[in-house]
BAFI-3210 file (N, C-alpha, C; in Angstrom, 3 decimals, decimal comma, padded with zeros to 6 digits):
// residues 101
n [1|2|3|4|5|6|7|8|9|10|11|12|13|14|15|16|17|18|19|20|21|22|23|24|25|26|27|28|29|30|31|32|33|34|35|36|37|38|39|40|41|42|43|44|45|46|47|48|49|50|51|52|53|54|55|56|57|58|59|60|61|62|63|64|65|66|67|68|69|70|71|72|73|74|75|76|77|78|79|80|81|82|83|84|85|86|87|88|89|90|91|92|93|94|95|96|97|98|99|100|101]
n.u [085,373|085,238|085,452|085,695|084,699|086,091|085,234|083,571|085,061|087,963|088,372|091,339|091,693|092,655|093,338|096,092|098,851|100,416|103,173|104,276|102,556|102,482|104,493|103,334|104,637|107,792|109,713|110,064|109,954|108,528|105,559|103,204|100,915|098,171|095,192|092,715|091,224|087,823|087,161|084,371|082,498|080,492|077,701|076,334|074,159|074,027|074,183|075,718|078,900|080,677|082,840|085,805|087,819|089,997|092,607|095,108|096,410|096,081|095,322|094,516|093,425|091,587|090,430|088,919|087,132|084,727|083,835|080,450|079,958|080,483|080,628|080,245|081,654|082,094|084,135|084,490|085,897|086,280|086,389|087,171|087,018|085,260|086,023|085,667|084,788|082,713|083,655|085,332|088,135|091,080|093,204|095,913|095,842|096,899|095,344|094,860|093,914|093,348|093,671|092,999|095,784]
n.v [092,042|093,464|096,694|099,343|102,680|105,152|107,805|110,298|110,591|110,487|107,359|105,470|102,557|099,576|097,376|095,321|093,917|091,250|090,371|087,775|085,750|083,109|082,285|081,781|081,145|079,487|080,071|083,147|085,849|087,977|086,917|086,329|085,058|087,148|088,995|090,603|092,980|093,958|096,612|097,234|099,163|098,669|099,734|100,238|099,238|097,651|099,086|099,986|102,360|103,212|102,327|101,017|099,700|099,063|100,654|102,955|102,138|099,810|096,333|096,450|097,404|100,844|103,234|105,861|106,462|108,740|108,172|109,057|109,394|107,989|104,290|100,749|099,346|097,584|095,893|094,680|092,460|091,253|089,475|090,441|089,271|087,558|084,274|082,557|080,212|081,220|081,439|082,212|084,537|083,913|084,913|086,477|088,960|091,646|093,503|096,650|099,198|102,313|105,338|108,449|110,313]
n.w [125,030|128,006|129,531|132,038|132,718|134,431|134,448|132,232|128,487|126,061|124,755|123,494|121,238|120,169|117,548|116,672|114,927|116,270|117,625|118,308|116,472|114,902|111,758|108,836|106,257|107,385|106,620|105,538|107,189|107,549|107,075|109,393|110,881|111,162|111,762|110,283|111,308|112,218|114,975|117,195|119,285|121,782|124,023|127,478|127,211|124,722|122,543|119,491|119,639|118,457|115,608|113,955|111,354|108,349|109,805|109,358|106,757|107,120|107,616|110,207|113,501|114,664|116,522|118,130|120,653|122,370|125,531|126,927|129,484|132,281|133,031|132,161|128,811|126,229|124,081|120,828|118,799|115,859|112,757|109,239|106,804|105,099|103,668|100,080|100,829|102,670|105,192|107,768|108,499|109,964|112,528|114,472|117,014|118,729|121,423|122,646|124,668|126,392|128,181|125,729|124,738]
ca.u [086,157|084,603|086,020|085,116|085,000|085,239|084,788|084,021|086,522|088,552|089,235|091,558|091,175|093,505|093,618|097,068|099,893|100,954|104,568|104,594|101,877|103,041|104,782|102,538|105,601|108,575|111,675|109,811|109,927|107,519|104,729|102,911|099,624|097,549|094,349|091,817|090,050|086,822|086,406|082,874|082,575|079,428|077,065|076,132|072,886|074,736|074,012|076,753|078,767|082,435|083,127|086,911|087,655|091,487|093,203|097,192|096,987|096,690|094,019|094,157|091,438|091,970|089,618|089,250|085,567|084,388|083,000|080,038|079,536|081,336|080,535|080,825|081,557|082,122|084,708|084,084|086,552|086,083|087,382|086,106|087,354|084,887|086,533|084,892|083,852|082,075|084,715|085,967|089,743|091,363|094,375|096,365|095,993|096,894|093,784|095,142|092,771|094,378|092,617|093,528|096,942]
ca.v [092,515|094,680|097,971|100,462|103,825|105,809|109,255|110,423|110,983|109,997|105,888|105,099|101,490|099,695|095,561|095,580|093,063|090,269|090,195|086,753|085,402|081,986|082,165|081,221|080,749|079,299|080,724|084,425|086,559|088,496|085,906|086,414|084,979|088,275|088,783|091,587|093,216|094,887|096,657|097,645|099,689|098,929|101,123|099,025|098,898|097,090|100,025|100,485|103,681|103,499|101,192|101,048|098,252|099,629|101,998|103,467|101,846|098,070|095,220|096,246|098,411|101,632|103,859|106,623|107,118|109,508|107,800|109,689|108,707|106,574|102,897|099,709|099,466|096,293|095,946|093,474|092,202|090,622|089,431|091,027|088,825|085,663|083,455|081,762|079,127|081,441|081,377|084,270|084,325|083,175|085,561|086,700|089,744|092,196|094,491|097,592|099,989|103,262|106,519|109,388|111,074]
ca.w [126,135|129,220|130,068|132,940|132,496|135,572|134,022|130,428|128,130|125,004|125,170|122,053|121,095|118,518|117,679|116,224|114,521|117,449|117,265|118,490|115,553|114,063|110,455|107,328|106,178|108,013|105,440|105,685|108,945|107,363|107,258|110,298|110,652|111,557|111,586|109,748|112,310|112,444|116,073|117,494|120,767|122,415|125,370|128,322|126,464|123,516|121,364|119,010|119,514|117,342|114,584|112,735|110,515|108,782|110,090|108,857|105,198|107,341|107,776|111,753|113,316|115,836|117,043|119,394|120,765|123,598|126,218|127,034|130,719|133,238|132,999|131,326|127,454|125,322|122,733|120,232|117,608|114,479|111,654|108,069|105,456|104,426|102,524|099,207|101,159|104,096|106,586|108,489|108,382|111,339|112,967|115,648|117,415|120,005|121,731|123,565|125,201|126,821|127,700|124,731|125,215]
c.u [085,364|085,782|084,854|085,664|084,812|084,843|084,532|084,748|086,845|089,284|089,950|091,427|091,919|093,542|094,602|097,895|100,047|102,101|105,192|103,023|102,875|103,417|103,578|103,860|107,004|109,786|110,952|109,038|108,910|106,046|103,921|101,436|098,433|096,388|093,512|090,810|089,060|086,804|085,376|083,262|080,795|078,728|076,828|074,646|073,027|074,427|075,855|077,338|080,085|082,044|084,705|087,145|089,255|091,631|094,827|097,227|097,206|095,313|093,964|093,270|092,382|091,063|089,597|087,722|085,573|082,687|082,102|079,592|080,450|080,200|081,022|080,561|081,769|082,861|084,701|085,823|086,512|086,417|086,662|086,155|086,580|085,573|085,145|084,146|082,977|082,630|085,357|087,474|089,970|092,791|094,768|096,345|096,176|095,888|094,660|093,838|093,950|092,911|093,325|094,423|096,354]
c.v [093,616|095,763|098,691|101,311|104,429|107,357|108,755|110,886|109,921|108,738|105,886|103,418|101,312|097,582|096,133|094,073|092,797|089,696|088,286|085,037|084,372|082,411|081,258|080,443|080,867|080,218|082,248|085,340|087,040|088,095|085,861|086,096|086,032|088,613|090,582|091,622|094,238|095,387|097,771|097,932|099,921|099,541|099,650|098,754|098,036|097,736|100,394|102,061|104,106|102,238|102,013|099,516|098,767|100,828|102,323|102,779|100,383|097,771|095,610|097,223|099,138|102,468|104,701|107,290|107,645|108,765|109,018|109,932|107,378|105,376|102,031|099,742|097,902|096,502|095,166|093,781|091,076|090,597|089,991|090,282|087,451|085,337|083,246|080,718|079,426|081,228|082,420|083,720|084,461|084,144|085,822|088,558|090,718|093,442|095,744|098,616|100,730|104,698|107,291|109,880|112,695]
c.w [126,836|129,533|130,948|133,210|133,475|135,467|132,398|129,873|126,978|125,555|123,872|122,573|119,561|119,191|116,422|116,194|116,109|117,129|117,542|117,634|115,275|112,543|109,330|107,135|106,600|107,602|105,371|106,624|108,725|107,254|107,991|110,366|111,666|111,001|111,000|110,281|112,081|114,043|116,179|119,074|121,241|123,604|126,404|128,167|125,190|122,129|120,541|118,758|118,743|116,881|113,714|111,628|109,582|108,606|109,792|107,940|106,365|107,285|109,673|112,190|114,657|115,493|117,989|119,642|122,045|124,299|126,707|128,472|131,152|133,106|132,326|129,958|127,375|124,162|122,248|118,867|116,524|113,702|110,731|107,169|105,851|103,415|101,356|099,932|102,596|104,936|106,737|108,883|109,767|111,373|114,099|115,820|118,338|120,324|122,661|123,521|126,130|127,031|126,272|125,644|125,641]
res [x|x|x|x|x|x|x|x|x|x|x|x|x|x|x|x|x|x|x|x|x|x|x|x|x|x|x|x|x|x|x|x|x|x|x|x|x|x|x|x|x|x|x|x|x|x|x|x|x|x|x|x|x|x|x|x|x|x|x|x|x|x|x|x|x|x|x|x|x|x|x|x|x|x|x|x|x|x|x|x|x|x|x|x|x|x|x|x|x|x|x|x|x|x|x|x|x|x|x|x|x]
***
């Protein structure tokens, strides 16, 4: 995902539970197929400049990096968990981007 920064300044950055995720299982609300995110905040050089992976006691990722300069960033999201058989777990998730309060 592209973002443009028109000043510098505190971006937070959170991939979070997607309230409208499909059920694992049908008979428990709680079920939600949600995904374990790594996010990466890249420079418009693709230098990496934040990394979260979880954040609040979950599998979801938030972050709050200081842009250092107006321009374009790059937020990347990724899953963390390989399976046994080398497969990156498959989920649902929601990306918000916000400046800092």
């Amino acid at each position: 995902y592209k973002i443009t920064v028109a000043a510098p300044g505190e971006i937070v950055v959170y991939a979070v539970e997607d309230p409208n995720a499909p059920l694992a299982d049908p008979m428990d609300p709680e079920s939600r197929e949600n995904a374990d995110t790594v996010v990466r905040v890249l420079d418009s050089m693709g230098n990496e400049i934040a990394v979260n992976d979880d954040a609040f006691n979950s599998t979801f990722s938030a972050l709050v990096f200081d842009a250092p300069a107006a321009g374009d960033y790059t937020i990347v999201v990724e899953p963390y968990f390989i399976s046994f058989f080398g497969e990156y777990s498959n989920g649902y998730y929601q990306l918000k981007v916000a400046p800092a309060p």
